[in-house]
N, C-alpha and C positions, 0 to 999 in steps of 0.2 A: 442213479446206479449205485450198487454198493458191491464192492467186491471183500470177499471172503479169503483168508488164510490160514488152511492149518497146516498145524504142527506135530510133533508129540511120537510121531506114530516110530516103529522102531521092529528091531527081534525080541520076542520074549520065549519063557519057556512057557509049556502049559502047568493052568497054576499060579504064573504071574499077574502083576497089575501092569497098565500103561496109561497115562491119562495122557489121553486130547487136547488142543486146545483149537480156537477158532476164531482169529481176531478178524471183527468186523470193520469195514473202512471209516465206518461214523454210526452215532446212536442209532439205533434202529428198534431195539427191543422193545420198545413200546406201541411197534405200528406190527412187528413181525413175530411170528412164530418158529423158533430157531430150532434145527432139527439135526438129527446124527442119523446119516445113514452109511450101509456097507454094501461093497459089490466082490465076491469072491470069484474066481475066474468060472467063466460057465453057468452065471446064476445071474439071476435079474438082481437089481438093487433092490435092498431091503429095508425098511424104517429100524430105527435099531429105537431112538427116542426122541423125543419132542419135548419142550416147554415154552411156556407162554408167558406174556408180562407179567402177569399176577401169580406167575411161579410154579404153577399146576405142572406136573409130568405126566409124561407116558410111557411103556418101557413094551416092545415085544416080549411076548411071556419071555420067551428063552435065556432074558437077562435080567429079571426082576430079580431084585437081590445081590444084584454084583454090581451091575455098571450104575451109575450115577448122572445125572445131568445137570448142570447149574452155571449160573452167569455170574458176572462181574460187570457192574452195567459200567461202572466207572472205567474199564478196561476196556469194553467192548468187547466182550469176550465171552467165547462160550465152550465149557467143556464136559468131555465126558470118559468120568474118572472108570476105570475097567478093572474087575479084582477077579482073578480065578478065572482066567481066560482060558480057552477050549481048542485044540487045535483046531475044530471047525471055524471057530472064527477069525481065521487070515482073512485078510478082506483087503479091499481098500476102505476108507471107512471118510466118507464127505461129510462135510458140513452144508446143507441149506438154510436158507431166510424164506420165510413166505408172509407175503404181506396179507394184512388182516383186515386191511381196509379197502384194500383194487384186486379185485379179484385175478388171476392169473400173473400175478407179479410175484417172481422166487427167482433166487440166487443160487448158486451153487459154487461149492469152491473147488479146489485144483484136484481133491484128496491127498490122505496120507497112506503108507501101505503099512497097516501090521501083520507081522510074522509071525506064527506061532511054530515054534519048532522047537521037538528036544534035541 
């Protein structure tokens, strides 16, 4: 089992940054691929970003260029830094793990809610 916890999340205006964070309960990143996703009320959850052990990203176009993804492997931690944030994107904004080795094993964590409001 690995459970998941984030952080981070908060009011901003639009325009703002807020960085994430996502601590994992023990090493994981090197079996898992860690993910940032968001659910706004009324909309399916969405991939927001991914990275993998060897570091590689991915970003839905809509945030290429703003938001950020990266670990801390000594921390177990995974975050993702948000710059020029959109009132679109109030979310709740989860964290997953998905493992890379058993197929259909992923974690999820509680989420956080960010606010985007003037």
């Amino acid at each position: 089992q690995v459970q998941l916890v984030e952080s981070g999340g908060g009011l901003v205006q639009p325009g703002g940054s807020l960085r994430l964070s996502c601590a994992a309960s023990r090493s994981i990143f090197s079996t898992y691929v860690m993910g940032w996703y968001r659910q706004a009320p009324g909309k399916q959850r969405e991939l927001v970003a991914t990275i993998t052990s060897g570091g590689s990203t991915n970003y839905v176009d809509s945030v290429k260029g703003r938001f950020t993804i990266s670990t801390n492997n000594a921390k177990n931690t995974v975050y993702l830094q948000m710059n020029n944030l959109k009132l679109e994107e109030a979310a709740v904004y989860y964290c997953n793990a998905r493992n890379i080795v058993i197929s259909g094993i992923s974690y999820w964590g509680q989420g956080t809610q960010v606010t985007v409001s003037s």
